[in-house]
DOKOL-573550 format. One line per field, with one value per residue (C-alpha): residue in one letter; z, y, x. Coordinates in pm, 1 decimal. Example, Ala and Ser with C-alpha at 12.3 -4.5 7.8 and 13.67 -1.06 7.14 Angstrom:
% residues 2
aa: (A, S);
zz: (780.0, 714.0);
yy: (-450.0, -106.0);
xx: (1230.0, 1367.0);
% end
This chain:
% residues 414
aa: (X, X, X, X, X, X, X, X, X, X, X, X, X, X, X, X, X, X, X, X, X, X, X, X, X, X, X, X, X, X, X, X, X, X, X, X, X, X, X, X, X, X, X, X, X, X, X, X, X, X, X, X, X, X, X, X, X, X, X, X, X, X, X, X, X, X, X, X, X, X, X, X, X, X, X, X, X, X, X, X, X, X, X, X, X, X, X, X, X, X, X, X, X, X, X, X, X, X, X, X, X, X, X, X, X, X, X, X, X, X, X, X, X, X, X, X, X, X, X, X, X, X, X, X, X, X, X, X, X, X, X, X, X, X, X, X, X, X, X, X, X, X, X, X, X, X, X, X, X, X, X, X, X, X, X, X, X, X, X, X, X, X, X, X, X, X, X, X, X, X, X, X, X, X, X, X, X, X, X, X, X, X, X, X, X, X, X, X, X, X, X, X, X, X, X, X, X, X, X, X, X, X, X, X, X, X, X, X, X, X, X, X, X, X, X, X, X, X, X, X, X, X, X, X, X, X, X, X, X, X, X, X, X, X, X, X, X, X, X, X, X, X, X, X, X, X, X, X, X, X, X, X, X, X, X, X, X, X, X, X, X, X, X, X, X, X, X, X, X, X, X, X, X, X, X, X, X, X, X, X, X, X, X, X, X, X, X, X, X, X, X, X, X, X, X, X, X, X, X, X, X, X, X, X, X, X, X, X, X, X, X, X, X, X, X, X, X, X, X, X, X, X, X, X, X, X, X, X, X, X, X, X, X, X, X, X, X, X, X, X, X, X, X, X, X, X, X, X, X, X, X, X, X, X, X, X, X, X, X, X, X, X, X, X, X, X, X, X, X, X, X, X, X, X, X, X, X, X, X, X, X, X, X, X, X, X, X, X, X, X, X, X, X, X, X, X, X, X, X, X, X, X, X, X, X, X, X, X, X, X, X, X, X, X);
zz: (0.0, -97.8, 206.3, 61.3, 346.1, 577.8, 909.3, 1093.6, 1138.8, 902.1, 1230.5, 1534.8, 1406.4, 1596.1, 1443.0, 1210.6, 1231.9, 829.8, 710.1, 955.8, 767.2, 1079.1, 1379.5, 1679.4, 1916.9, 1717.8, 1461.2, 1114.7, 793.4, 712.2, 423.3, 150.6, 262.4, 79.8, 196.8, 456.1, 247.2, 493.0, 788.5, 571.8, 762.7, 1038.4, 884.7, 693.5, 731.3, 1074.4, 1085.6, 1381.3, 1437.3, 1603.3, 1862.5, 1930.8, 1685.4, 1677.1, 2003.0, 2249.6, 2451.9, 2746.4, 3030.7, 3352.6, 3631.2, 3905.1, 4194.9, 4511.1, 4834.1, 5019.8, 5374.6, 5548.2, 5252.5, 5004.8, 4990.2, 4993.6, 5313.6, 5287.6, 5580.9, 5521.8, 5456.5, 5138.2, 4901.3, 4969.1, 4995.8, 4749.1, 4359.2, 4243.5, 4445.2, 4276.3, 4260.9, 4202.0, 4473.1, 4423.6, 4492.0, 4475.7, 4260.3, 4508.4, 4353.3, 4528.1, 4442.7, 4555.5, 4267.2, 3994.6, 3749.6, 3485.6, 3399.8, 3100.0, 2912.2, 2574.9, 2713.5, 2432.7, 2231.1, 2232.6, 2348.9, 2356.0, 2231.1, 1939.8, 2077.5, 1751.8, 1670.8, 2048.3, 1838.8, 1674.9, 1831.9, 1859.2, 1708.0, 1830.8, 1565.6, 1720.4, 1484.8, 1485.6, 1263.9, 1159.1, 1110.9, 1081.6, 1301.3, 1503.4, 1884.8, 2094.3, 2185.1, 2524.2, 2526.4, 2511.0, 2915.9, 3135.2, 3528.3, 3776.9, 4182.3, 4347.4, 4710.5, 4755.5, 4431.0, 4139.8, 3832.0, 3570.5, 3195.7, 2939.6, 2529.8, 2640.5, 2425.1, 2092.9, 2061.9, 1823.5, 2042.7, 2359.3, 2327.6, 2719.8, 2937.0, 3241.9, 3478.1, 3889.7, 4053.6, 4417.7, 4564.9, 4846.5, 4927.7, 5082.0, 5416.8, 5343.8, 5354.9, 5116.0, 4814.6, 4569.6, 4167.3, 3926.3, 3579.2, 3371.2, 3005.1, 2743.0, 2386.7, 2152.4, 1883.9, 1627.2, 1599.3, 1449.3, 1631.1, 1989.1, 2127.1, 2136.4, 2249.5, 2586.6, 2644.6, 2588.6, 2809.8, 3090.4, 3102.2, 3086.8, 3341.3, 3572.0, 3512.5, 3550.5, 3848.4, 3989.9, 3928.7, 4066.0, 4372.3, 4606.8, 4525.0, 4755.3, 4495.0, 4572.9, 4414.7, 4277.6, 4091.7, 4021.6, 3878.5, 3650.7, 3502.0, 3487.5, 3242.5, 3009.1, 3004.4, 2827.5, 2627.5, 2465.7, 2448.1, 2270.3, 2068.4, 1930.9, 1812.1, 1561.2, 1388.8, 1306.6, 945.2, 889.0, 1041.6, 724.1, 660.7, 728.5, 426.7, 623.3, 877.0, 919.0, 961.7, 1288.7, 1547.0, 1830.1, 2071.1, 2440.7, 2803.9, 3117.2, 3503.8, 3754.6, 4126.2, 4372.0, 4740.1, 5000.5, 5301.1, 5386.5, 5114.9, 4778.8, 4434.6, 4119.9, 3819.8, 3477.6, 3087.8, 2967.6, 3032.5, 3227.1, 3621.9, 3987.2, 4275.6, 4621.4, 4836.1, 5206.4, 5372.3, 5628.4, 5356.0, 5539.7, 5484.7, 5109.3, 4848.5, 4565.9, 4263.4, 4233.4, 3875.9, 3624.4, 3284.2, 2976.1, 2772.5, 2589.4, 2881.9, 3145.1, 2950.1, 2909.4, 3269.6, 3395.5, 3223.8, 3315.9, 2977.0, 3041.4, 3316.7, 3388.0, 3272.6, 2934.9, 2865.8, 2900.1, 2754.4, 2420.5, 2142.2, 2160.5, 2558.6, 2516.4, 2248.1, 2479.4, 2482.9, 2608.7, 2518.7, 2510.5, 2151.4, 1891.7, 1756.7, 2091.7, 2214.4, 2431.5, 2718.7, 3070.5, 3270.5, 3626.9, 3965.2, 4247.2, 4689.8, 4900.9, 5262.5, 5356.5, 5724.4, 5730.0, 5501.7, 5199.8, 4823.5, 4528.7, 4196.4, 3852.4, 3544.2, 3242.2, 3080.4, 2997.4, 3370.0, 3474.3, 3173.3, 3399.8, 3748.9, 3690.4, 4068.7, 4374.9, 4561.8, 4258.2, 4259.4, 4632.0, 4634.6, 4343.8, 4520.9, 4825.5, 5152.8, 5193.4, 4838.2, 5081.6, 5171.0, 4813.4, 4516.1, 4273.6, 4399.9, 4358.8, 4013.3, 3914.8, 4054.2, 3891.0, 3552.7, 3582.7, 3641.2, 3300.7, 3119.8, 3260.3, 3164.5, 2794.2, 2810.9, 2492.4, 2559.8, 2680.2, 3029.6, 3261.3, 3633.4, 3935.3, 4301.5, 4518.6, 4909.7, 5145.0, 5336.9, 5195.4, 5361.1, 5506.7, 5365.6, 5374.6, 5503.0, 5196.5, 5190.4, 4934.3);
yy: (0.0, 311.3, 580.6, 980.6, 1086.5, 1015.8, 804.4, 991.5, 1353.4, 1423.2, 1654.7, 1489.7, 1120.9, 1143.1, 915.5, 1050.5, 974.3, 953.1, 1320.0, 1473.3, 1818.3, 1929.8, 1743.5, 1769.0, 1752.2, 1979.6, 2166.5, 2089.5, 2113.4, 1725.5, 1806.4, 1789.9, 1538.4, 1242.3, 924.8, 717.0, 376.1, 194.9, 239.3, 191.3, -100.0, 128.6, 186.3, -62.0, -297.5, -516.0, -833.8, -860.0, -1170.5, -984.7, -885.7, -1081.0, -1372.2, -1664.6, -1727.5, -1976.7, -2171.6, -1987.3, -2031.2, -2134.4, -1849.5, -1843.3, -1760.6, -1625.0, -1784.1, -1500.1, -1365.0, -1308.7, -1006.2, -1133.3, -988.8, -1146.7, -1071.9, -928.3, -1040.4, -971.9, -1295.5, -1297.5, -1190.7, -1301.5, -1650.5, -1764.2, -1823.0, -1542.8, -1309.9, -1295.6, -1165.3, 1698.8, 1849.2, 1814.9, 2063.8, 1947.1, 2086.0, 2215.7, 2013.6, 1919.3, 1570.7, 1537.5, 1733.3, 1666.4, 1419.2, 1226.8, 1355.2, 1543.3, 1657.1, 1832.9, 2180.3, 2456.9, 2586.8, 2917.2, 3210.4, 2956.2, 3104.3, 2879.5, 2673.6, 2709.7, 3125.7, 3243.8, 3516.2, 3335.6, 3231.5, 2844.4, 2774.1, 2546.2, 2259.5, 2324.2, 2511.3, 2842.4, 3059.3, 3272.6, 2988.4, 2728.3, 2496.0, 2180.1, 2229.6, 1940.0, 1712.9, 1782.0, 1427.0, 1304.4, 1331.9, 1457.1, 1404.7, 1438.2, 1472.4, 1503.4, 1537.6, 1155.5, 1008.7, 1063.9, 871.0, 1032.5, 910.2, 917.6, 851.6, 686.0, 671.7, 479.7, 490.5, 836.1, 890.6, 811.8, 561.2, 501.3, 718.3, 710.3, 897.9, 996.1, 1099.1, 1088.9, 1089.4, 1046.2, 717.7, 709.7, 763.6, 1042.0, 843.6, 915.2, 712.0, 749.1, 564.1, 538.5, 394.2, 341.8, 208.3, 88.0, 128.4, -172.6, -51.2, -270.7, -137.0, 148.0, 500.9, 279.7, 636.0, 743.1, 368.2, 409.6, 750.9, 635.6, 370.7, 535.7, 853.3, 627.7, 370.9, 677.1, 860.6, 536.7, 450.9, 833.8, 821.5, 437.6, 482.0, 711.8, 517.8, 254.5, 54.9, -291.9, -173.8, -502.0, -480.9, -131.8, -198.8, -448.6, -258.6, 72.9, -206.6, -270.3, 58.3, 174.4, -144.8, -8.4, 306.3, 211.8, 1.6, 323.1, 405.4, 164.0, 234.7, 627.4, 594.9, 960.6, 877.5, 903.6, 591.2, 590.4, 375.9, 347.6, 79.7, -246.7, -73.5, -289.8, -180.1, 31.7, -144.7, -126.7, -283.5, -140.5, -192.2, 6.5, 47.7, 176.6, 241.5, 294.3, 187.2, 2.4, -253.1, -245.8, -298.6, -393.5, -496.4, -523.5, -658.6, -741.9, -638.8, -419.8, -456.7, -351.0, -453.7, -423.0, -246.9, -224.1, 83.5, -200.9, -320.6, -584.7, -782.1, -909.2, -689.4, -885.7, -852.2, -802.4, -893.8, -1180.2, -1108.0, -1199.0, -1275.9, -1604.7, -1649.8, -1655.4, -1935.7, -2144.9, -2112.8, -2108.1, -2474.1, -2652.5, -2610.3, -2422.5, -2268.7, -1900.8, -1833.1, -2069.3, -1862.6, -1498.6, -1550.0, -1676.9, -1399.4, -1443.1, -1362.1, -1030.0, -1164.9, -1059.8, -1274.4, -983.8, -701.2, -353.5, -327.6, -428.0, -719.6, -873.7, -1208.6, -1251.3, -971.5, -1106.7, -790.2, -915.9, -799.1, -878.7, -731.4, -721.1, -582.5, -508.2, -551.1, -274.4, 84.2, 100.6, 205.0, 17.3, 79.4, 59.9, 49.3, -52.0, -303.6, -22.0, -33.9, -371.3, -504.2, -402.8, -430.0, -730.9, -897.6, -728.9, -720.8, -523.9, -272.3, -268.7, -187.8, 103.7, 280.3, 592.1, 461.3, 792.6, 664.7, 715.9, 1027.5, 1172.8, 944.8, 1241.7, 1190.7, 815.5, 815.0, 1008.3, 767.6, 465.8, 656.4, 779.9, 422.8, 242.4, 556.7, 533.7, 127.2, 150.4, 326.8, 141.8, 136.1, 397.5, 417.8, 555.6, 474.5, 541.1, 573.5, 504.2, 528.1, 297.4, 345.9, 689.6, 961.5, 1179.2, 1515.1, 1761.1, 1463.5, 1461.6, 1653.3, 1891.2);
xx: (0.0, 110.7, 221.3, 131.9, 319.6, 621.3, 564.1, 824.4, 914.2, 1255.8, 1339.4, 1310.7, 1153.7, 857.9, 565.8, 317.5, -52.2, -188.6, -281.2, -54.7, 122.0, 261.1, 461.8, 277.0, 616.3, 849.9, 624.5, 807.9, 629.8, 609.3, 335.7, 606.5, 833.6, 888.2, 730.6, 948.3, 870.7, 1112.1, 816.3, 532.4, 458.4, 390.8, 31.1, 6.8, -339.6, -274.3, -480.8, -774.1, -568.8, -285.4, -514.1, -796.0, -683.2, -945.4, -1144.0, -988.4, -1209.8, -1339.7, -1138.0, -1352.4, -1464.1, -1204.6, -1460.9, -1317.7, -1438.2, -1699.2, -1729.2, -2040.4, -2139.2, -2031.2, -1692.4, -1317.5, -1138.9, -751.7, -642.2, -300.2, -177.4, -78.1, -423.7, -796.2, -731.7, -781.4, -559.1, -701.2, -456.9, -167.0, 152.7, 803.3, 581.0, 212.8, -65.9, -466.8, -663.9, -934.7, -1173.4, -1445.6, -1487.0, -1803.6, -1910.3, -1592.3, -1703.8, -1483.3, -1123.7, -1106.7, -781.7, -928.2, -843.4, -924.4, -615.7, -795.0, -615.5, -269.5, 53.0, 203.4, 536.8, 671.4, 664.6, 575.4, 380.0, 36.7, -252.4, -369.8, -692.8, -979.2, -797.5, -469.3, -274.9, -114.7, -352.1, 14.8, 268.9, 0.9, 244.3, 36.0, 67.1, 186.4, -162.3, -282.6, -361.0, 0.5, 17.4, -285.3, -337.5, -564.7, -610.5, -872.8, -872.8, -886.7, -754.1, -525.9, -417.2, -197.5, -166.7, 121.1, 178.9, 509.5, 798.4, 743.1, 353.3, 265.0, -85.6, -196.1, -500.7, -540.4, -778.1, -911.8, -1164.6, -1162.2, -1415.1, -1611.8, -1940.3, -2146.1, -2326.2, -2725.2, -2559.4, -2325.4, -2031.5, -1769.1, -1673.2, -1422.2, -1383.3, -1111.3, -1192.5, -898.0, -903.4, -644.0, -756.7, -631.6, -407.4, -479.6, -829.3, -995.6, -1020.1, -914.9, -861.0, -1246.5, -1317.7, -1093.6, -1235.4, -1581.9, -1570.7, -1393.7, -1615.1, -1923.2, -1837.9, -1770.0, -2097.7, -2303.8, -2123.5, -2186.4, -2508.4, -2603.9, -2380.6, -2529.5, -2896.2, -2781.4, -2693.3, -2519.7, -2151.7, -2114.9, -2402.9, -2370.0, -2016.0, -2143.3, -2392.5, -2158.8, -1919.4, -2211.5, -2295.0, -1973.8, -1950.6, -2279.6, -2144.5, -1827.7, -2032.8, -2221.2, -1851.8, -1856.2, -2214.1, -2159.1, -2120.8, -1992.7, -1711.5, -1423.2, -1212.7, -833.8, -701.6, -384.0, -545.8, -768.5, -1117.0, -1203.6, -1431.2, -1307.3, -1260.4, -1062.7, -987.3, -1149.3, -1057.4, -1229.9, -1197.1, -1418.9, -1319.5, -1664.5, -1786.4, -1520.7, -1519.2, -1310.4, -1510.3, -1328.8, -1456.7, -1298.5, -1247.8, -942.5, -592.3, -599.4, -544.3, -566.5, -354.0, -425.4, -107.0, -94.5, 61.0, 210.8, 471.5, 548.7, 237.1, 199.4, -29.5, -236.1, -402.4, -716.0, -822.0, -765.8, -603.8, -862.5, -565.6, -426.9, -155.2, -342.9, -607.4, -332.4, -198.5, -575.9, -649.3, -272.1, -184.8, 118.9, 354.1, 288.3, 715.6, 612.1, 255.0, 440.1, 736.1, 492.9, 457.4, 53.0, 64.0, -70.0, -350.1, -663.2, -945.4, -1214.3, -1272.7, -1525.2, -1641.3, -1893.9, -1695.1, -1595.6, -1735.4, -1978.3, -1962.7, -1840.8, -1770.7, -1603.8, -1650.5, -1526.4, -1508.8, -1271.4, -1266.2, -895.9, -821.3, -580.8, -507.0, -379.7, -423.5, -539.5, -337.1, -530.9, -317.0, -266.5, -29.4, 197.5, 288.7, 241.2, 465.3, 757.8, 644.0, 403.1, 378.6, 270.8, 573.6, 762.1, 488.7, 488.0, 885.6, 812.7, 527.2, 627.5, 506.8, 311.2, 68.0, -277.1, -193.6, -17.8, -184.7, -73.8, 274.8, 271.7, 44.4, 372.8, 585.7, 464.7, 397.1, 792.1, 945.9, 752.2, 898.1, 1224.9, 1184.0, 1158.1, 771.6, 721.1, 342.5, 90.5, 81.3, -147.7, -199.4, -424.2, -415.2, -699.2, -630.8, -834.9, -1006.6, -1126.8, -988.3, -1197.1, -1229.8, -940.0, -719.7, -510.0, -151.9, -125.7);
% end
């Protein structure tokens, strides 16, 4: 297939998406360079195989034992007792997060001074209307703290957009008692437009959970039904038939991960599809952390059914193939939840693979996070984000910190 354009800036080799006159890191004219037919491949048409690839057999339900409510005990010992535990200075926002809803990054360039000339204005496309160079994407790193959680997301170092996103947010349950929710979602590459899928999803999840929580709505069930919400709504993604083609790439539905986390009450709610994970860190570090989700991926299928060790299944080039997925094309839906009451504080950590593919126990997360994450998420969101970067960062990565139990408000350091 024939590229018009090249993939990579001539100036500073940063990746081009398909249409792109302008580089959106160092502002060079790219609109007349010749075509980079070495990196073609780059966006070139990738098979659905490479990331959902033909459906394995479902892998059975690893139920966790219950206490008396129906959630898992942490009792310290190592996880919930079950197998399915395994292994700058920052200022709040004032933010009231009783009222904040979803995280939003798409700040307007208006009234923005262009990078490039220091002298034109940015329009609302994000060019300089006297140069006419592109402006660096807002999306490319965006955080967020609230008074009792934080996440923080980055493009990384190779990827040429950032297709994660996530959303923070807090509320008050029936009985005035706080609550606090992080949604975080990966978008898979290989499909169309998986930037609008992980943003879809995440702002979704957090506006049906917002709205179902303080109802006295079981969480569990509330969680589930916040997961099918934004599978609908990235579903809607794929059936807007305005939408221009890229010729450049498969046209495949968006589609992305989701993992969500929600600290009230005293008991910790996680539910989630695909990839994506949360783990479970005590402030005590001397008692184990877990984690608190199950990959839907081929590696942890084979592991799951004996068919393979868990060194053999992700050291295998289809590891990463995910099995479930948000989107109109996935199999059949199986959003997972799961409770846990912790018997002692700590914070939960929701990320994507981009950090867990270097810090993919417990105890290595554990060792990476400040033992003051409760009481500065931002701080450790940072932390976290800062070590995948400083790894390789050869994914998106984006990370968030919920402390438990919720702090109450105005307990947070700024």
């Amino acid at each position: 297939m024939a590229v018009t354009g090249p993939s990579r800036c001539p100036g500073c080799t940063e990746p081009l998406e398909p249409g792109d006159n302008f580089c959106g890191v160092c502002g060079a004219d790219v609109s007349a360079a010749a075509p980079d037919d070495a990196a073609a491949g780059a966006y070139g048409a990738y098979g659905a195989a490479g990331a959902y690839g033909a459906a394995p057999p479902p892998a059975p339900e690893k139920r966790l034992p219950d206490g008396p409510d129906g959630s898992v005990v942490l009792d310290g010992s190592g996880g919930s007792g079950s197998s399915g535990s395994r292994a700058g200075s920052d200022g709040a926002d004032g933010a009231d997060p009783m009222a904040d809803g979803p995280a939003d990054p798409r700040e307007s360039f208006a009234a923005k001074t262009c990078v490039a000339c220091r002298t034109g204005s940015v329009d609302q496309d994000g060019y300089c209307e006297l140069c006419g160079h592109a402006q660096p994407r807002e999306r490319d790193h965006f955080e967020r703290e609230l008074e009792r959680v934080a996440a923080v997301s980055d493009r990384g170092h190779r990827h040429h957009r950032n297709e994660d996103f996530f959303a923070v947010a807090g509320t008050a349950l029936s009985d005035g008692s706080p609550a606090v929710l992080a949604v975080v979602c990966d978008g898979v590459s290989s499909a169309t437009r998986p930037d609008e899928a992980s943003q879809a999803a995440a702002e979704t999840a957090a506006e049906s959970l917002l709205a179902a929580l303080p109802r006295e709505a079981h969480p569990q069930q509330a969680m589930h039904d916040a997961i099918l919400a934004a599978a609908k709504s990235v579903d809607a993604l794929a059936e807007e038939p305005d939408r221009p083609r890229d010729p450049y790439r498969q046209q495949n539905a968006p589609a992305c991960t989701l993992v969500a986390a929600v600290a009230a009450a005293g008991v910790l709610t996680v539910g989630w599809v695909g990839d994506s994970r949360a783990y479970w860190i005590p402030d005590d570090r001397t008692a184990p952390g877990a984690r608190l989700t199950e990959d839907d991926s081929w590696a942890a299928q084979m592991v799951a059914n004996n068919l393979m060790s868990e060194a053999e299944a992700y050291s295998d080039e289809r590891a990463h193939a995910i099995t479930g997925w948000l989107g109109a094309d996935a199999y059949e839906l199986q959003p997972h939840t799961a409770a846990f009451r912790p018997d002692r504080p700590g914070v939960v950590v929701v990320c994507t693979d981009g950090l867990w593919n270097y810090t993919e126990a417990a105890a290595e997360l554990a060792a990476l996070l400040p033992p003051d994450a409760g009481e500065r998420p931002l701080h450790s969101a940072r932390t976290l984000v800062r070590h995948a970067l400083d790894s390789g960062g050869h994914d998106n990565v984006t990370v968030a910190v919920v402390p438990f139990p919720v702090p109450a408000p105005g307990a947070v350091s700024a």
